[in-house]
N, C-alpha and C positions, 0 to 999 in steps of 0.2 A: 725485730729482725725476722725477715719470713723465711718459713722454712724451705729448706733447699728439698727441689722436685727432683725426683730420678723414675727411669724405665729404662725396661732390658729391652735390649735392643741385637737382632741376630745379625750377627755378622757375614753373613752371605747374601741373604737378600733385602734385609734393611727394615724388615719386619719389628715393629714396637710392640711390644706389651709392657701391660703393669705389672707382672709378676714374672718371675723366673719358670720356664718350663722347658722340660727335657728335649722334646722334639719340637722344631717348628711348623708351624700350620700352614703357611705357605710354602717354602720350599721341602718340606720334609726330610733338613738336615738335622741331626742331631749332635747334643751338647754347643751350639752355637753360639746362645745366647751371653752379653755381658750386660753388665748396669754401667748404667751410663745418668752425669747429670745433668737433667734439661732447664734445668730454674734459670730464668734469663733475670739477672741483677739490675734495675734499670738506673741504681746509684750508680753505678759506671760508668766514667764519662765513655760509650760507647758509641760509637758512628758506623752505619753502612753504607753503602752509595748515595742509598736513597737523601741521608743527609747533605753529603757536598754536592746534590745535583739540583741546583738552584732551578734548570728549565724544567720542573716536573709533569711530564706530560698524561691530562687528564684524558682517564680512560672511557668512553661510551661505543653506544651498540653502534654500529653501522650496516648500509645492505649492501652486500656482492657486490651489485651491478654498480654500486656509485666510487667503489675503491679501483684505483688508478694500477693497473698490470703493467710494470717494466720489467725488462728485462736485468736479472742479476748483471750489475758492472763486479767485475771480479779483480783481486789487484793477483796477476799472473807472477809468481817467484822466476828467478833465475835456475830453479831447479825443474826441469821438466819430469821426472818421475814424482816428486811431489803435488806437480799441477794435476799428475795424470790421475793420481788417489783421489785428489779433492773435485775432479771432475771440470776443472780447467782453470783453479787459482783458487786462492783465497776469498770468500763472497766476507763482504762487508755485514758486521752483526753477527758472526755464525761463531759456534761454542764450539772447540774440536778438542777432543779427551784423545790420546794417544798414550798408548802403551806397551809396555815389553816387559824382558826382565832385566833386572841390574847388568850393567855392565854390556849392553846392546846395543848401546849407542846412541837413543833416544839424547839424550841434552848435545849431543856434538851435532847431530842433523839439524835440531832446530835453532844450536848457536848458529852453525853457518851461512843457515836460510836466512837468520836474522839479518847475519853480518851482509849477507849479500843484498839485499833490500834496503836498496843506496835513496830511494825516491822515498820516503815512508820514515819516520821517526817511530822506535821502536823499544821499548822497554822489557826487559828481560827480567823478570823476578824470582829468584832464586834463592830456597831456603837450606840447600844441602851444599852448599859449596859457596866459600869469600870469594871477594874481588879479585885475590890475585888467583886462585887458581883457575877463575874463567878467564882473565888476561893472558893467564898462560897458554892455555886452550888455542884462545881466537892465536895468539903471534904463532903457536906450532899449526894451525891451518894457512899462514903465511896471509891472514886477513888483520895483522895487527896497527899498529901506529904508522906503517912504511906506507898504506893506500890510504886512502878517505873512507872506507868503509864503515868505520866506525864514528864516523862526522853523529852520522844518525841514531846510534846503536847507544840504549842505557842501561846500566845496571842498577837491581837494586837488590842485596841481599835481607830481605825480612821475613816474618814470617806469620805477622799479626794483620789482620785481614784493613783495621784500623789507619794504622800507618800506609798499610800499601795502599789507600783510597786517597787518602792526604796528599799523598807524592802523585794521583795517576791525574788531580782535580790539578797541579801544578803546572805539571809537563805536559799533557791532554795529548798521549800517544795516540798513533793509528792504529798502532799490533801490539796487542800484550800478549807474553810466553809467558806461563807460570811454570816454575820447576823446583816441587810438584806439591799439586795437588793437598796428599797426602801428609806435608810438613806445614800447612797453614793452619793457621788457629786464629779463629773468631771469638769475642768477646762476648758477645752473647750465649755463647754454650760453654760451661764452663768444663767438661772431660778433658783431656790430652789429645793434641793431635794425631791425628790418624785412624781416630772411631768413628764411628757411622755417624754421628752425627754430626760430627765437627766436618767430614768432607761432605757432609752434605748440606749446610749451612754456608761452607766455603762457595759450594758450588752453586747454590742460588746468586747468592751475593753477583758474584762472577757471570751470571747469567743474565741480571736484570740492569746491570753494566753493558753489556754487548748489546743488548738492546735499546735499550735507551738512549746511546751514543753511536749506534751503526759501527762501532768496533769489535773487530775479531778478535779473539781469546785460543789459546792453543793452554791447553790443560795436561802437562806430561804426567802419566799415574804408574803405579807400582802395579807389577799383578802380583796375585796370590802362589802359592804351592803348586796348587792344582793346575795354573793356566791362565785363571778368571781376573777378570778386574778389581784388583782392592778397593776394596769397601762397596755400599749399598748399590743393591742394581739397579736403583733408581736413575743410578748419577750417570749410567748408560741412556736412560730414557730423557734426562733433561737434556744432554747436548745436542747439537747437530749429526755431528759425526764423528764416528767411532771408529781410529787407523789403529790398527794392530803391530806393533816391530816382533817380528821373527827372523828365527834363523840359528844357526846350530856354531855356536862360538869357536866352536873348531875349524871349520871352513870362513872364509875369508865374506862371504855377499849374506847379506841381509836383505829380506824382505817387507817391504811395505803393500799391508793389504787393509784393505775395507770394509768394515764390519757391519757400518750401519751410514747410511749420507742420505742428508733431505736433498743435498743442488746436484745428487748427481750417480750413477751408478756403483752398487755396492760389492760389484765382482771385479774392480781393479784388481791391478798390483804393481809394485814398485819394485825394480831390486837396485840394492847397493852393494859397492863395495866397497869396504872396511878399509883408510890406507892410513898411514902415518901422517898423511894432512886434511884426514878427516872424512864424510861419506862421497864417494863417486858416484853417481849414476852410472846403471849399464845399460847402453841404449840399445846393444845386440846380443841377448841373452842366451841365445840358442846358440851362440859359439863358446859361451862357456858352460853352457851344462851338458855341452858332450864335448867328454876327454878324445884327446888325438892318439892315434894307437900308429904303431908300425906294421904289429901283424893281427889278422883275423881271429878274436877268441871268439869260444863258444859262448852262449846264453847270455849275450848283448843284443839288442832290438833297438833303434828307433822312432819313438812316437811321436806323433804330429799333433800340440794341444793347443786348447787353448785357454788364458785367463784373463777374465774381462774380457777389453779387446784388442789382447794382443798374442799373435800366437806363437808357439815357444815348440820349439824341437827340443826332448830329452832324451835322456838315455836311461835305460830299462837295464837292470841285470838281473838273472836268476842264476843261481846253483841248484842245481839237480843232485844228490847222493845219496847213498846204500842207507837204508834207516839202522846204526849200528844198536841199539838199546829196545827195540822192537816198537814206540813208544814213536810216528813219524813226527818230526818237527816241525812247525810253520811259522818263519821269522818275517818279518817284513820291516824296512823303514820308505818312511814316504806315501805309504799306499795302504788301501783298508783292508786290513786283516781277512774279515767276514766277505769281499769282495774275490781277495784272492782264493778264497775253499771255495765260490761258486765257479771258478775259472778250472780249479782244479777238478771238480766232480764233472761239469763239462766236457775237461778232456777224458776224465774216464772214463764216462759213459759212452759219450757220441764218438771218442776216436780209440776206446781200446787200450789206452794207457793208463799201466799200473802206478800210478803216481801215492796210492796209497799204503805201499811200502817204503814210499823215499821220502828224505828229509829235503824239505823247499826253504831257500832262502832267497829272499827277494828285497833290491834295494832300488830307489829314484836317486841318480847321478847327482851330484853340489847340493845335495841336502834339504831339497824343496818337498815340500807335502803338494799331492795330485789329488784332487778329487773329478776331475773329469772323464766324463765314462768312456772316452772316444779312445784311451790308453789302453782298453783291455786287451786287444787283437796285437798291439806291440810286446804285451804281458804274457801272452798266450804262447808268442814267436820265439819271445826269450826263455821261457821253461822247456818248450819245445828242440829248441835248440842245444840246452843243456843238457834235458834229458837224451838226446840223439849225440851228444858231443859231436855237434856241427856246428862252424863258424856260419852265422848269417853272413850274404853279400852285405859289403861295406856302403855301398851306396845304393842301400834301399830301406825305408820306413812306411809307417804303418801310420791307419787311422782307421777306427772301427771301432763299434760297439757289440760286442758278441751276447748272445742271448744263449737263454736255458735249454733250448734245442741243439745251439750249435749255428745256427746262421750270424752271417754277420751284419747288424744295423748301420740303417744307415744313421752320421753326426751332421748337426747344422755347421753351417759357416766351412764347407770342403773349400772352397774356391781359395779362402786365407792360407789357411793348412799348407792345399797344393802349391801356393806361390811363395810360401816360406821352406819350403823345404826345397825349392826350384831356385831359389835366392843363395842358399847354403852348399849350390851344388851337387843333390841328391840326384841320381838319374833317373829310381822309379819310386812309385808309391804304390801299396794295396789298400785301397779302399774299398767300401761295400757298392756291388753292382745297384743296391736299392737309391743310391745317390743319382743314379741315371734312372726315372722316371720317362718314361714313352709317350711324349708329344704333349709334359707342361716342365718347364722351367723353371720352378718355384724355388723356393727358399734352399731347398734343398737337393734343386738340379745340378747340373756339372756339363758344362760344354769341356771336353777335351782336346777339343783343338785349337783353343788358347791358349795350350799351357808347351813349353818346349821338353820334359818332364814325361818320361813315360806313366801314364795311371792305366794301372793293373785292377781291374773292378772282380770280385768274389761276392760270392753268397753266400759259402760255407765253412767250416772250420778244415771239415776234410781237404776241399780245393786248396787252401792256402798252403797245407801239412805236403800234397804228392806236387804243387808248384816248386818250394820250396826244398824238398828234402827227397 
């Protein structure tokens, strides 16, 4: 009988060693490590692809120039916010790891994509939920027995990497869903599913499948505590692409973003929303991330952004107040912290306001995180306006990038901005005069007299403060 192998293995970054040690050498997390057994038993009757894949295709060197460039055929979903992440459909062969947290929705978006992919025979493998509660699922998305949707649609609940090869070499799908990741167990590694080495043994397996058969694999995963991907961050590095599910479970839209894509741009995003028959796409996002109001408050702004390439109207709010504990506040959701203190000492310096006696609270409208710099001059408008308890005009927004002096920068892609906000019915916009460049029209030129939209161009922070107030 040979002796059963083990190594510790850190569960953040996937990191092996032979012995147990307190901090890791690669990611410098500490107490990480578990033991885990890697002894692979070959008495077991154990099979991986490699086995039921009778056309085994030999590997050699070949040069550049003699390999044939096509263009990716892509099989396009019925869902256009998911085309838009994956960069215009599913590419044939490509590994896609998607993740969130419990209860976000991840298995209802990609049952319904399933169910809707009438042209394509489709297996759906599932280790945390029977048959009947996905039937139940697919007939309350009203995609049940009543259409033909499910002509093409299979299930299999297992969870042994083994079996699920045996049924894929049977039925020979074109799309396999696994759900997820984290509940399969391979025979070759003998730990408990969900350690680093069992999803990452899962996940080769699954890997050298889509390749070898030009079949796509959609991988739903757990994340961790913190945010991160459950288990090794390798299994980031072997897929394709890497979609992210967010969104704040209290509000109704979820987003789909992109974290990492080889076919295609990794600053999409997607939103949904959340309904009793399952995920919606929203195809005109900027009328729900700004609430409809009756009358004018103060410290509302809005921004003109963009994500990926699609650009989005939000809504900015600040509160301005008396610091009561001497000790001032600085709250934010949706926006970076460390962003909003350089907005704040900006305005104290360049404009004179004492904002460092008052408590700031600062929030991005339907619960979306911003990172785009083009938001701060709407950020600016909004504290400015609170702290003045002044209603901004209802129909005027902002794009700009404000700098450490106080001027305002000029953001690429103005022309999109100005025509979504011209779309929405906005009548003016300030943007930065630096967008109108003096006799070249480049990337970041601006004809004005294409747009029916008043644009108000500024330079400074002060101009916008005596337009404005």
């Amino acid at each position: 009988m040979s002796k059963i192998k083990t190594a510790f293995f850190c569960q953040q970054c996937g990191y092996e060693s032979v012995k147990w040690v307190g901090q890791c050498p690669s990611c410098s997390q500490w107490n990480t490590f578990v033991e885990e057994q890697v002894q692979k038993d070959k008495s077991k009757n154990s099979n991986t692809w490699e086995d039921y894949n009778e056309e085994k295709k030999v590997s050699k060197t070949i040069a550049l120039s003699k390999i044939k460039s096509s263009e990716e055929k892509r099989i396009p979903t019925a869902d256009p916010e998911l085309n838009r992440v994956l960069g215009g459909g599913i590419v044939p062969g490509s590994l896609v790891l998607v993740a969130g947290e419990p209860g976000i929705g991840k298995s209802t978006l990609f049952l319904q994509n399933g169910l809707w992919l009438k042209d394509i025979s489709v297996l759906y493998i599932s280790g945390e939920e029977s048959e009947q509660q996905i039937k139940m699922r697919a007939e309350r998305m009203k995609q049940g027995p009543s259409s033909n949707a499910g002509d093409n649609f299979y299930l299999l609940t297992e969870t042994s990497t083994q079996t699920i090869f045996q049924e894929i070499k049977k039925l020979k799908p074109q799309l396999v869903i696994v759900d997820s990741i984290q509940t399969l167990q391979t025979p070759f590694i003998d730990s408990s599913p969900g350690s680093v080495s069992q999803i990452r043994e899962c996940a080769a397996e699954f890997q050298r499948f889509a390749k070898e058969t030009n079949t796509p694999v959609f991988l739903i995963g757990h994340i961790t505590k913190d945010g991160g991907i459950a288990g090794p961050k390798i299994l980031e590095h072997m897929v394709d692409t890497v979609l992210q599910f967010e969104g704040d479970r209290h509000y109704a839209y979820r987003i789909l973003r992109t974290l990492k894509n080889r076919f295609g741009s990794t600053a999409e995003l997607g939103i949904y929303e959340m309904t009793s028959e399952g995920m919606r796409g929203v195809l005109n996002p900027s009328e729900i991330l700004i609430t409809q109001k009756e009358e004018q408050l103060s410290g509302i702004a809005i921004a003109a952004t963009i994500e990926g390439m699609r650009p989005l109207l939000i809504e900015v709010q600040a509160l301005v107040t008396q610091s009561v504990y001497g000790t001032p506040q600085r709250t934010v959701s949706g926006f970076d912290l460390r962003r909003l203190q350089l907005l704040l000492a900006v305005l104290e310096k360049r404009g004179g306001f004492h904002f460092g006696v008052k408590d700031v609270f600062l929030n991005i409208a339907g619960g979306i995180k911003v990172e785009d710099p083009s938001i701060d001059l709407a950020v600016l408008c909004a504290l400015l306006s609170s702290y003045e308890d002044v209603a901004l005009p209802q129909q005027i927004c902002f794009a700009g990038e404000v700098g450490l002096s106080g001027e305002i920068r000029a953001v690429n892609r103005i022309d999109q901005r100005i025509a979504e906000a011209e779309k929405l019915g906005f009548e003016k916009i300030i943007v930065s005069k630096y967008n109108l460049p003096a006799g070249r029209q480049g990337q970041n030129g601006l004809d004005k007299k294409k747009f029916n939209i008043e644009v108000v161009t500024m330079g400074k922070v002060e101009e916008v403060y005596k337009y404005l107030f």
